[in-house]
PASEBA-1860 file (N, C-alpha, C; in nm, 3 decimals):
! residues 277
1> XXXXXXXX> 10.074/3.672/8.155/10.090/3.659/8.300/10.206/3.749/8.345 ~ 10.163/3.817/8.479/10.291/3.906/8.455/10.367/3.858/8.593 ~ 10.547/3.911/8.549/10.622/3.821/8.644/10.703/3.946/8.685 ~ 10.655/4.043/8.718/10.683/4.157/8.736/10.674/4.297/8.704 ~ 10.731/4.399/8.752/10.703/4.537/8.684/10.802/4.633/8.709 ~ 10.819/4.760/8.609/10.907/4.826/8.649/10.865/4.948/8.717 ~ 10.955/5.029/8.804/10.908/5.134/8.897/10.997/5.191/8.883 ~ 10.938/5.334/8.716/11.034/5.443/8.712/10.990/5.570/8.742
9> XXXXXXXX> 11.105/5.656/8.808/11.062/5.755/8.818/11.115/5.827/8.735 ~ 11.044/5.943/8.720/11.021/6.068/8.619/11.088/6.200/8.688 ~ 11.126/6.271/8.601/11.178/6.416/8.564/11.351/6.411/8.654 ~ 11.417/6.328/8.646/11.591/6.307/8.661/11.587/6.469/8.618 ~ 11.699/6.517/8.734/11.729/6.696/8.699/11.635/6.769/8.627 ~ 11.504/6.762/8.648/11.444/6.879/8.682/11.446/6.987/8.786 ~ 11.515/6.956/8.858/11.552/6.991/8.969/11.677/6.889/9.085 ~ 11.769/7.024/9.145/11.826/6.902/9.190/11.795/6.849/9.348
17> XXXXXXXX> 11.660/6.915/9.374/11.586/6.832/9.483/11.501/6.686/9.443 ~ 11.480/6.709/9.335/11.382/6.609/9.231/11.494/6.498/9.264 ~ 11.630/6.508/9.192/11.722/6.443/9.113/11.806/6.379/9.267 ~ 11.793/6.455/9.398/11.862/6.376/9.493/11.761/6.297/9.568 ~ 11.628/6.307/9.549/11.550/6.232/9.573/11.500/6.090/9.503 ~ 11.559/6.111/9.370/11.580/6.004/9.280/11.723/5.920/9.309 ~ 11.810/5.949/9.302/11.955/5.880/9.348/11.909/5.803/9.478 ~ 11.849/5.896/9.586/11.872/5.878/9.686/11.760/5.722/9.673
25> XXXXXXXX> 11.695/5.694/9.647/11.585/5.591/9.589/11.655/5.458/9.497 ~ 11.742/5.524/9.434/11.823/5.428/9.317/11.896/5.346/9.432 ~ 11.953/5.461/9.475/12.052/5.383/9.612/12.027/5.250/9.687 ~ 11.890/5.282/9.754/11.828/5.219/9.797/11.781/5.096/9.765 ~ 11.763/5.086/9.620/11.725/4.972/9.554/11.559/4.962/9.545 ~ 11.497/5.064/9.572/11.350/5.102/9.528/11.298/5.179/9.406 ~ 11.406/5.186/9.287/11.335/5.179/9.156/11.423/5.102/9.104 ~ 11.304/5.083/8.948/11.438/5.032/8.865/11.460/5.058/8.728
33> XXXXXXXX> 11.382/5.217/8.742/11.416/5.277/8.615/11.382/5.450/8.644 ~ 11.449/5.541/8.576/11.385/5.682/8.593/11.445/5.720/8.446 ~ 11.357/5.829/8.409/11.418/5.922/8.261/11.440/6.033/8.300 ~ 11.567/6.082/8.242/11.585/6.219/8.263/11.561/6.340/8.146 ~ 11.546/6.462/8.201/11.546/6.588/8.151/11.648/6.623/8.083 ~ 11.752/6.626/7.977/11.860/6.627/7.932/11.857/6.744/7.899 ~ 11.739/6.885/7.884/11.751/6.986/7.890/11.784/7.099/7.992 ~ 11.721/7.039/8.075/11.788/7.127/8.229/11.923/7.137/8.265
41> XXXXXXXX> 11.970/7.237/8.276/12.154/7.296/8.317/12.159/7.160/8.413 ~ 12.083/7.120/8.508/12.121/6.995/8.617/12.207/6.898/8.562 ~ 12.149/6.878/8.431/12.189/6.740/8.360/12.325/6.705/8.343 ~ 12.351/6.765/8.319/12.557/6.720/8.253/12.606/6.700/8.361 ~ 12.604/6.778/8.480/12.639/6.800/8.612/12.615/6.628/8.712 ~ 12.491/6.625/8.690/12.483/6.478/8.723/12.456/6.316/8.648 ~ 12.486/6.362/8.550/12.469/6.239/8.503/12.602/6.152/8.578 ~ 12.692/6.204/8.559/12.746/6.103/8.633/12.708/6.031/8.766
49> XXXXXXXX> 12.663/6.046/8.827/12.621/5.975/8.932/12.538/5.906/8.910 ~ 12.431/5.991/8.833/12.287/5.843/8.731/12.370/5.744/8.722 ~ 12.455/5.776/8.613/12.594/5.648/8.570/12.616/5.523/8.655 ~ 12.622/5.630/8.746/12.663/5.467/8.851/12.549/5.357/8.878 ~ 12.432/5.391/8.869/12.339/5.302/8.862/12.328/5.183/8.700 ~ 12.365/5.228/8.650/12.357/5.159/8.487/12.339/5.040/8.490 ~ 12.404/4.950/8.574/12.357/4.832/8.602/12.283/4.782/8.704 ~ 12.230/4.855/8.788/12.139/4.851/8.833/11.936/4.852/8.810
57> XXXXXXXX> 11.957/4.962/8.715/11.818/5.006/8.657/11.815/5.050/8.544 ~ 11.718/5.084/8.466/11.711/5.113/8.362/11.708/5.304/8.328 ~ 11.808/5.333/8.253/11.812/5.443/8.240/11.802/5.524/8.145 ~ 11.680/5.646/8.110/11.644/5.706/8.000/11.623/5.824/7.920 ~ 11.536/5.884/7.801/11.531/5.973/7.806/11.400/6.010/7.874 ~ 11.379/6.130/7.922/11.227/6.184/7.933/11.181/6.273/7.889 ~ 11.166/6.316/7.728/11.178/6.372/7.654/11.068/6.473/7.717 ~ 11.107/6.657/7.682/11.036/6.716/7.759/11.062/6.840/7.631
65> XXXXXXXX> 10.929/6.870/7.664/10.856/7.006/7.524/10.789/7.143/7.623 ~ 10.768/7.077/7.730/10.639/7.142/7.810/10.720/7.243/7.964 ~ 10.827/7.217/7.971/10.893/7.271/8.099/11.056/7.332/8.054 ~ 11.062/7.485/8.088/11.225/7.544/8.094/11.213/7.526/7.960 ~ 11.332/7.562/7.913/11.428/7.642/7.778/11.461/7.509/7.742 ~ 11.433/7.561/7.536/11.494/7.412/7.478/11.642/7.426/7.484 ~ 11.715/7.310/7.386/11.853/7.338/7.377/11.874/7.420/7.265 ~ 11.776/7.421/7.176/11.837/7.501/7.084/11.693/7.533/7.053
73> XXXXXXXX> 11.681/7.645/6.918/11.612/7.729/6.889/11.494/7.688/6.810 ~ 11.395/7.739/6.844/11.251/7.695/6.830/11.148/7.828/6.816 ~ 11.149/7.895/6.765/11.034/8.055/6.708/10.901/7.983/6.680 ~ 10.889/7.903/6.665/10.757/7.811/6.705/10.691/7.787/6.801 ~ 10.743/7.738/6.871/10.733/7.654/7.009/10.769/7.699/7.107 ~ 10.874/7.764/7.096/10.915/7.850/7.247/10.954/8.014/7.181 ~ 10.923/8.063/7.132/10.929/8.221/7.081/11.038/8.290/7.151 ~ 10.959/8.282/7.296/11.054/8.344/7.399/11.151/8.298/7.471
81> XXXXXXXX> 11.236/8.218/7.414/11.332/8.067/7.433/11.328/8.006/7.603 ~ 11.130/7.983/7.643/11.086/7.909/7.682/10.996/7.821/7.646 ~ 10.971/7.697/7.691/10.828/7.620/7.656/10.768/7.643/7.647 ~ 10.620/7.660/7.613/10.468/7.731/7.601/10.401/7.560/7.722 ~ 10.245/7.585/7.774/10.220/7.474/7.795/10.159/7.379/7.705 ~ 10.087/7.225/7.761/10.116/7.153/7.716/9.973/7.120/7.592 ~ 9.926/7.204/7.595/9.782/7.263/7.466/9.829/7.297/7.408 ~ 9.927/7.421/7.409/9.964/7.520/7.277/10.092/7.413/7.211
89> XXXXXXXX> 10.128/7.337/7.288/10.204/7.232/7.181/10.152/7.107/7.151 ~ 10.087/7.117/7.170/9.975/7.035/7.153/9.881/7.019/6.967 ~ 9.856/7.171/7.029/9.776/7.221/6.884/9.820/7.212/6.784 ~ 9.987/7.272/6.835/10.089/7.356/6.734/10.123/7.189/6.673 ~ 10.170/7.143/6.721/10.206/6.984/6.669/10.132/6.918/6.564 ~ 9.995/6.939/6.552/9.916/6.895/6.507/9.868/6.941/6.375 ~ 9.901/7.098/6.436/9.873/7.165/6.262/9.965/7.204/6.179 ~ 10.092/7.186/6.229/10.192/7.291/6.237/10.323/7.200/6.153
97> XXXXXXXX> 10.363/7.206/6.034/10.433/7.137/5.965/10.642/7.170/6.042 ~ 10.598/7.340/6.047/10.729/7.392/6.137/10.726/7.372/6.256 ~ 10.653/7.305/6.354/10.628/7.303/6.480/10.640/7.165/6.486 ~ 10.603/7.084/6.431/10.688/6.929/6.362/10.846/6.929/6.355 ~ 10.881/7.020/6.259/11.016/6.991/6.251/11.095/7.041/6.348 ~ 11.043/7.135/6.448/11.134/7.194/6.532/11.102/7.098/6.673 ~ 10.998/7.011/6.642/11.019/6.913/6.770/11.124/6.789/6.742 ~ 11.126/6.738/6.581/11.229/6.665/6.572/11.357/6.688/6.562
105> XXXXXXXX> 11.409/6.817/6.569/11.558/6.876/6.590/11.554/6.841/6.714 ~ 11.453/6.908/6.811/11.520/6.904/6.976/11.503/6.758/7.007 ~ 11.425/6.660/6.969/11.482/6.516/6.977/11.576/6.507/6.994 ~ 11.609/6.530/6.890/11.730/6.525/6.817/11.874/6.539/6.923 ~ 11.837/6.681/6.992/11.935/6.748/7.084/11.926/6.667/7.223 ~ 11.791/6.668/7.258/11.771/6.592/7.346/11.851/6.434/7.373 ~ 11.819/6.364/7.250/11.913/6.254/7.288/12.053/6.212/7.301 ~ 12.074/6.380/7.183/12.264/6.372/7.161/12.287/6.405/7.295
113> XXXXXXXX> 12.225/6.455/7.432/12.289/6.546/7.508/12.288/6.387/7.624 ~ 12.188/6.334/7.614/12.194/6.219/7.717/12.294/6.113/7.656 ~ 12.375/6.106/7.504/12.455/5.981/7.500/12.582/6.047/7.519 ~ 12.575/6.238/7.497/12.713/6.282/7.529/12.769/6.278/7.696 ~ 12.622/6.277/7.762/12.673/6.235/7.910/12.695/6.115/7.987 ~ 12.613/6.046/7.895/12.638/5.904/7.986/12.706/5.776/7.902 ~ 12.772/5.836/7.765/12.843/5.782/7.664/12.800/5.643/7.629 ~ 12.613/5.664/7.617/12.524/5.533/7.579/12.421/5.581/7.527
121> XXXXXXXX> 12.373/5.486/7.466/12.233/5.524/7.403/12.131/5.511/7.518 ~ 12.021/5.565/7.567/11.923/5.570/7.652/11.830/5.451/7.652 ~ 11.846/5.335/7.751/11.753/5.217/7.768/11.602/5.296/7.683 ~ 11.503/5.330/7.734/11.410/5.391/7.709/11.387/5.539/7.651 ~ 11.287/5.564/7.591/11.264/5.663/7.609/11.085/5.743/7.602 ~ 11.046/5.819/7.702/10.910/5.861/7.755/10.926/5.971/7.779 ~ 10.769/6.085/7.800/10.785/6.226/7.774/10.749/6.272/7.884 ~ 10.812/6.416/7.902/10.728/6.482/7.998/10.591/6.532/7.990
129> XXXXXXXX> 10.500/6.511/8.071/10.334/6.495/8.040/10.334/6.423/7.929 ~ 10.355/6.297/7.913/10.330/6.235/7.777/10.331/6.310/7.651 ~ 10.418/6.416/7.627/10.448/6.444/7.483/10.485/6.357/7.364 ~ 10.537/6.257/7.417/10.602/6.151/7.334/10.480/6.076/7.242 ~ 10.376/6.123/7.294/10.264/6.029/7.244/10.181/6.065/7.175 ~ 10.197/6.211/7.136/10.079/6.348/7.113/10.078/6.336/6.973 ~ 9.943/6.328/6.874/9.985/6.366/6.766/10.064/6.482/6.700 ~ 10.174/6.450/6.598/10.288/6.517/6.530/10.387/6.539/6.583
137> XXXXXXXX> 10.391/6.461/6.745/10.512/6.473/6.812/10.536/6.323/6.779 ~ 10.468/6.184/6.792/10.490/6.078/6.806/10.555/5.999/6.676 ~ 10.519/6.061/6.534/10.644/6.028/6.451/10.773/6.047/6.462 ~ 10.800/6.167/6.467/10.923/6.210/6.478/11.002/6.122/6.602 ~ 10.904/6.132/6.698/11.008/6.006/6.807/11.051/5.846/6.745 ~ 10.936/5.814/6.719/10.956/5.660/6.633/11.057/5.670/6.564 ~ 11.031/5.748/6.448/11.093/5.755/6.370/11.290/5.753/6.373 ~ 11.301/5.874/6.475/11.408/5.880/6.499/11.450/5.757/6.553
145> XXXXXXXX> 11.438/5.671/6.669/11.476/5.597/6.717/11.488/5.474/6.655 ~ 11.420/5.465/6.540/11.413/5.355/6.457/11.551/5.377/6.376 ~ 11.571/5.505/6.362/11.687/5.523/6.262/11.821/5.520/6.320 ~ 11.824/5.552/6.453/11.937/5.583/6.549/11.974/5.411/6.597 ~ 11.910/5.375/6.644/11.918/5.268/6.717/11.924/5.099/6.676 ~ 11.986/4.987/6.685/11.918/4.908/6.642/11.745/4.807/6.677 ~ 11.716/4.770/6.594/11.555/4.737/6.581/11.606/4.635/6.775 ~ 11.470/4.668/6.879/11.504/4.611/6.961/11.582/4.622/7.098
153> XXXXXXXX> 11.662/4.718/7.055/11.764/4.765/7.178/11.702/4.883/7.254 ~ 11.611/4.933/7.213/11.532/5.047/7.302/11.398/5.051/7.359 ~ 11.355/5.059/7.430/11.181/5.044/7.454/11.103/5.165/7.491 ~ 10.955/5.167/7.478/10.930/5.335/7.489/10.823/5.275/7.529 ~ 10.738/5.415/7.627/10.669/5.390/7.701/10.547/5.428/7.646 ~ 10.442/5.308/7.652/10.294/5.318/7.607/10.243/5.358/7.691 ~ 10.196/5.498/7.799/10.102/5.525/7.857/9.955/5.531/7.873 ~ 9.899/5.375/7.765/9.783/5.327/7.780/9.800/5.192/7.811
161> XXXXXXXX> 9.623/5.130/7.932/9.639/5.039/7.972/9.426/4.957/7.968 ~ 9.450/4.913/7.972/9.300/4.871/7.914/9.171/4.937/8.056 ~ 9.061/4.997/7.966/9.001/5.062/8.047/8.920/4.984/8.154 ~ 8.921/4.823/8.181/8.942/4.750/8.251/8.947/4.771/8.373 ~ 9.129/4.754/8.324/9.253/4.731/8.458/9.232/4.888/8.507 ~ 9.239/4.992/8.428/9.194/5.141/8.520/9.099/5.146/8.616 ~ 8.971/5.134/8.592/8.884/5.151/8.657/8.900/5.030/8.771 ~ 8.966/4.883/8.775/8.968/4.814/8.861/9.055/4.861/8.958
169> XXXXXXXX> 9.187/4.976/8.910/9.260/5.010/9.016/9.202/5.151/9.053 ~ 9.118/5.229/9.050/9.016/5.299/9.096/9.106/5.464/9.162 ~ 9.227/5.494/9.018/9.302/5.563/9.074/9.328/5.665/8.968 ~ 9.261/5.777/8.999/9.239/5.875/8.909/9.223/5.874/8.785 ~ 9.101/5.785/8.773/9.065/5.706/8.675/8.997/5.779/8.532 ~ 8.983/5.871/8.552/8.916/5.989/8.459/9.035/6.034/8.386 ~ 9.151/6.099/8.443/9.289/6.164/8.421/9.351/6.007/8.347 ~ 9.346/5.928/8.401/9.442/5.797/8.338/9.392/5.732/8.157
177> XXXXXXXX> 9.272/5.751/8.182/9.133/5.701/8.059/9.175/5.827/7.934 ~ 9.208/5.939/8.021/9.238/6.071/7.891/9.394/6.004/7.842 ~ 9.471/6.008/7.916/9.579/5.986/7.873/9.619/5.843/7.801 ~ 9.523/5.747/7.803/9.515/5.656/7.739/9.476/5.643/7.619 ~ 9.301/5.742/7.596/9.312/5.808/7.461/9.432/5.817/7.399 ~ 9.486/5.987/7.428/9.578/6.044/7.395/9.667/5.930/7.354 ~ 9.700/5.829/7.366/9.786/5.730/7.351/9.730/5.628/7.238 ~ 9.607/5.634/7.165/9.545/5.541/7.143/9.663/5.510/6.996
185> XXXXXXXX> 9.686/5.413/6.964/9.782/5.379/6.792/9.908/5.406/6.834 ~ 9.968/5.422/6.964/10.114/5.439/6.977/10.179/5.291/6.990 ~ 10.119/5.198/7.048/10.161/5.130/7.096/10.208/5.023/6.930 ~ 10.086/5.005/6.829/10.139/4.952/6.690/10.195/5.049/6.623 ~ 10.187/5.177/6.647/10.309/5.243/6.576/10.467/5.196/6.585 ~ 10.480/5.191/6.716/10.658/5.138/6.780/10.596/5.017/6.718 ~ 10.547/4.961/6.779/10.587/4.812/6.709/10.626/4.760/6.546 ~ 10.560/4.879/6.467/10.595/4.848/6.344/10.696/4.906/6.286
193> XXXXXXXX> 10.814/4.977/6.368/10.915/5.028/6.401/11.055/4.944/6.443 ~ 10.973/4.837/6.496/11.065/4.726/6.585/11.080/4.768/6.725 ~ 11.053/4.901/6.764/11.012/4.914/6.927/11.016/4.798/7.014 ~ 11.052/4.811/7.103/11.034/4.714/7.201/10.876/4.828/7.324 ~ 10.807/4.792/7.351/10.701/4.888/7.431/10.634/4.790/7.536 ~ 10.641/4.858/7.670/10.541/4.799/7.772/10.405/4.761/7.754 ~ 10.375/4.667/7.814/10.224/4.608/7.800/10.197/4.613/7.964 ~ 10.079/4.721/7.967/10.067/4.772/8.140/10.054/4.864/8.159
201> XXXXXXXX> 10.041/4.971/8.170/10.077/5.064/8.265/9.987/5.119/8.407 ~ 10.080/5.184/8.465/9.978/5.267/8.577/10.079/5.370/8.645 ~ 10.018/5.407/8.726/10.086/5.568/8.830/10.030/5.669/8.794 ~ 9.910/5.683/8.743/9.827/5.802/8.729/9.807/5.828/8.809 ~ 9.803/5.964/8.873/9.759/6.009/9.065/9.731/6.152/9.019 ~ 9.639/6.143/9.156/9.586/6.270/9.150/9.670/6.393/9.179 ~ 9.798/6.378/9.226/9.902/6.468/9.302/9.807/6.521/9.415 ~ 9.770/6.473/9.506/9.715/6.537/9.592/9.824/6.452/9.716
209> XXXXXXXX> 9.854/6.540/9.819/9.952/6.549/9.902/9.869/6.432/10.020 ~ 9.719/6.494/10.012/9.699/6.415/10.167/9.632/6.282/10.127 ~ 9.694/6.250/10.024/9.663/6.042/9.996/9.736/6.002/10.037 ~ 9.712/5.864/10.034/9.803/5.781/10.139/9.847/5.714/9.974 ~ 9.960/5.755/9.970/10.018/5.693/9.852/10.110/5.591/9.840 ~ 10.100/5.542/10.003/10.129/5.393/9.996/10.043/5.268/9.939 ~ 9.929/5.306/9.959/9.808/5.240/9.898/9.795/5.272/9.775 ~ 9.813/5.339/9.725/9.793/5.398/9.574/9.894/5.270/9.501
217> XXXXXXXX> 10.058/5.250/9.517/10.148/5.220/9.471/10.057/5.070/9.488 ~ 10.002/5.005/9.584/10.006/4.873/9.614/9.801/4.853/9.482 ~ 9.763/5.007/9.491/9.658/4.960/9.375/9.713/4.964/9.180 ~ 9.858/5.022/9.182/9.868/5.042/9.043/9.940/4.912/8.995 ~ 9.921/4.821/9.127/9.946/4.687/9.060/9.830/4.540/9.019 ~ 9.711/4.615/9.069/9.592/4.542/9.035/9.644/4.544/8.858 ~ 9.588/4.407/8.831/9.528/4.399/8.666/9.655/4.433/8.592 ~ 9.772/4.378/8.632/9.879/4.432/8.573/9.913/4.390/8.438
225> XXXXXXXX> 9.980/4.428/8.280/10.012/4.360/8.230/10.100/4.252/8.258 ~ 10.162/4.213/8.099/10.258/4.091/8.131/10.417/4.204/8.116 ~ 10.387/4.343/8.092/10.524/4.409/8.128/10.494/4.539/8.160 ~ 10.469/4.508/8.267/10.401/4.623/8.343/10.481/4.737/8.361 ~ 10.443/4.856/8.367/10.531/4.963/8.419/10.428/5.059/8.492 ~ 10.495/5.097/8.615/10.435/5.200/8.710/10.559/5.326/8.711 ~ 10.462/5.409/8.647/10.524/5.571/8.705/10.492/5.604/8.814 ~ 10.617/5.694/8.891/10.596/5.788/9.015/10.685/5.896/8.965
233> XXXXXXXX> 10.684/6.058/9.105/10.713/6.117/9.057/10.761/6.183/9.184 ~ 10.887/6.133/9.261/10.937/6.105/9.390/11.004/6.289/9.409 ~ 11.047/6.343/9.468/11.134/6.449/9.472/11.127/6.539/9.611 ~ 11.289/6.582/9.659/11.294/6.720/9.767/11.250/6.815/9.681 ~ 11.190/6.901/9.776/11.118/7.016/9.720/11.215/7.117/9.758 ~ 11.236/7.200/9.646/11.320/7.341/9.681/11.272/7.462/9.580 ~ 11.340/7.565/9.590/11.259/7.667/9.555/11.242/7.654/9.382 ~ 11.323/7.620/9.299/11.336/7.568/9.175/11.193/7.486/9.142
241> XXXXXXXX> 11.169/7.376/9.229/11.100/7.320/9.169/10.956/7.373/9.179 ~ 10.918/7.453/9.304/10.798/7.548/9.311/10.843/7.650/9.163 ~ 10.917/7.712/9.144/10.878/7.759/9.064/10.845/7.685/8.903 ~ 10.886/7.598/8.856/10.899/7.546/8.757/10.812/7.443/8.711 ~ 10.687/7.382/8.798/10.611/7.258/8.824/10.529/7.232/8.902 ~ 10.380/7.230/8.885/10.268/7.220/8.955/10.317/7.110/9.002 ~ 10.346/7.007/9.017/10.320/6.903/9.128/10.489/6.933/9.186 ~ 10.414/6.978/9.315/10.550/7.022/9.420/10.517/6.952/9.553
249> XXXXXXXX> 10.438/6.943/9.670/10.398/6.844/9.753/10.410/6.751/9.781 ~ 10.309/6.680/9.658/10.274/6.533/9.665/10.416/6.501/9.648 ~ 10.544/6.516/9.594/10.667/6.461/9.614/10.725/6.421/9.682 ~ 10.752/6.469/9.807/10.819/6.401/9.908/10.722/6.301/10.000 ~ 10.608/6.348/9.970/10.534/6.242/9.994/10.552/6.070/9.932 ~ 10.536/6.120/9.834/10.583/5.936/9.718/10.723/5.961/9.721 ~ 10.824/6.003/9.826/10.932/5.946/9.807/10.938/5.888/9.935 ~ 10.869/5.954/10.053/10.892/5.849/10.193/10.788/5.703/10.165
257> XXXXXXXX> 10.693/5.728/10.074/10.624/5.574/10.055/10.705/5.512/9.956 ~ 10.762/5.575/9.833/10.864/5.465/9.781/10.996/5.399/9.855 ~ 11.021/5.519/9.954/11.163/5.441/10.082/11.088/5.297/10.118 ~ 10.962/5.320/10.195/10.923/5.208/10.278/10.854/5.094/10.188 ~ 10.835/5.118/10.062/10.724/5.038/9.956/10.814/4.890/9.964 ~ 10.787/4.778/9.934/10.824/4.632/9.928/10.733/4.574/9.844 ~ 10.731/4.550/9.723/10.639/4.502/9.668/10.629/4.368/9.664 ~ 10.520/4.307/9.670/10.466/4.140/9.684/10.576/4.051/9.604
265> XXXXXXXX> 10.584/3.978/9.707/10.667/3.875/9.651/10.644/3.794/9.523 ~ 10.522/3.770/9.489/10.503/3.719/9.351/10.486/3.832/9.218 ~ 10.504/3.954/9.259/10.538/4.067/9.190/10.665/4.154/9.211 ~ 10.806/4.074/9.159/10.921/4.183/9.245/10.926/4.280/9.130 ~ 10.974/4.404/9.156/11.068/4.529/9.111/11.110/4.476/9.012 ~ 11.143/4.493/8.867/11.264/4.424/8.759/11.238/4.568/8.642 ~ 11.384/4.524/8.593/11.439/4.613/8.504/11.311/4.559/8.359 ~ 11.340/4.607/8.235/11.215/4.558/8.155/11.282/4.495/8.108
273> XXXXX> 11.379/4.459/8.067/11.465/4.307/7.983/11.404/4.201/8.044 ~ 11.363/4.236/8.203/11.382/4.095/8.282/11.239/4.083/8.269 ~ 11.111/4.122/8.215/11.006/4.110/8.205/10.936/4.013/8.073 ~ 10.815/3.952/8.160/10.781/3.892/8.026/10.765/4.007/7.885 ~ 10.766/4.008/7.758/10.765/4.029/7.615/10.629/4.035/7.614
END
């Protein structure tokens, strides 16, 4: 039975129109979780201000393979010390024993860079385009976090939800069903890890600008688990983020419906501690 859900948003300093559109939301008290990009120059710069939310919401990594320059060096994966997209690491992951290990170094970097800024280990941690979940990327995450962390103190995000509750919330339901695949054995992987992992999910959208994505938010709570989590993907648009990221639009769009969103009283907003297990 679920006694709530969490509402995080995605890509913290990918931009810092993204990232003041996120604060500006935290502020507010309309999420209660987002992961950040710990690779983007933005990051160090603002984490402090994330900071100030800490007790407020839940705060993470959003581990990212697919967008901008790693932190460190990768002749695999980024040749031209950029990302490739999210197929060619995809593939490479899969077949690729060096393309393995050079995703578990930048883990690696990735998480040292979010506890060197916010001098904590990361509540969560989830990928950009679900990398976190991809085969030959999804050991190396477990894995690490199992070793870093104690059993329990971290939770990661299962971006599958029963093909059910998808099709009952009738919201880009084709795109949500792939990525659920893509997800299929993640969820008893963490667990046999000691993971802590959501039971739920939703916020699959079409990024299309002219939905009314106030309605969208009020369908990704049909059929919810008992620890539900809804992604969005809120942000000011500036020239950075056109260049760097197909979904540029639909953003400020789901950030004036997350300003005004109130969710049902027998479903409030909660951090995932505060959720049923």
């Amino acid at each position: 039975m679920a006694n709530g859900f969490v509402l995080c948003a995605d890509d913290f300093a990918l931009t810092e129109g993204v990232s003041r559109s996120i604060l500006d939301l935290l502020g507010r008290g309309r999420l209660s979780a987002t992961g950040a990009m710990t690779n983007r120059p933005h990051w160090r710069r603002l984490a402090p201000e994330l900071g100030a939310f800490a007790e407020a919401a839940d705060l993470g990594l959003h581990f990212n393979l697919t967008c901008a320059a790693p932190l460190g060096s990768m002749p695999r994966l980024a040749p031209g010390g950029e990302f490739q997209a999210l197929g060619v690491v995809a593939q490479a992951a899969a077949v690729s024993p060096v393309a393995r290990r050079e995703i578990a170094a930048e883990f690696g970097r990735q998480l040292d860079a979010f506890e060197d800024a916010m001098g904590c280990p990361p509540d969560f941690v989830d990928g950009h385009q679900h990398v976190h979940v991809l085969p030959g990327v999804r050991r190396a995450v477990l894995d690490a976090l199992a070793r870093r962390y104690p059993a329990g103190s971290i939770y990661v995000r299962d971006p599958a939800d029963r093909i059910s509750a998808i099709r009952e919330r009738g919201v880009a339901v084709g795109k949500a069903l792939v990525i659920a695949g893509l997800a299929t054995g993640f969820r008893a992987a963490a667990l046999r890890r000691e993971l802590r992992v959501n039971r739920g999910f939703s916020g699959v959208a079409p990024f299309d600008p002219a939905r009314d994505f106030m309605a969208d938010l009020r369908r990704f709570l049909i059929a919810p688990g008992p620890a539900h989590l809804v992604m969005c993907h809120p942000g000011f648009v500036d020239d950075e983020l056109a260049r760097l990221d197909p979904v540029v639009a639909p953003r400020p769009v789901e950030h004036a419906a997350l300003a005004a969103f109130r969710p049902p009283a027998d479903m409030p907003m909660r951090r995932f501690r505060e959720l049923a297990a």
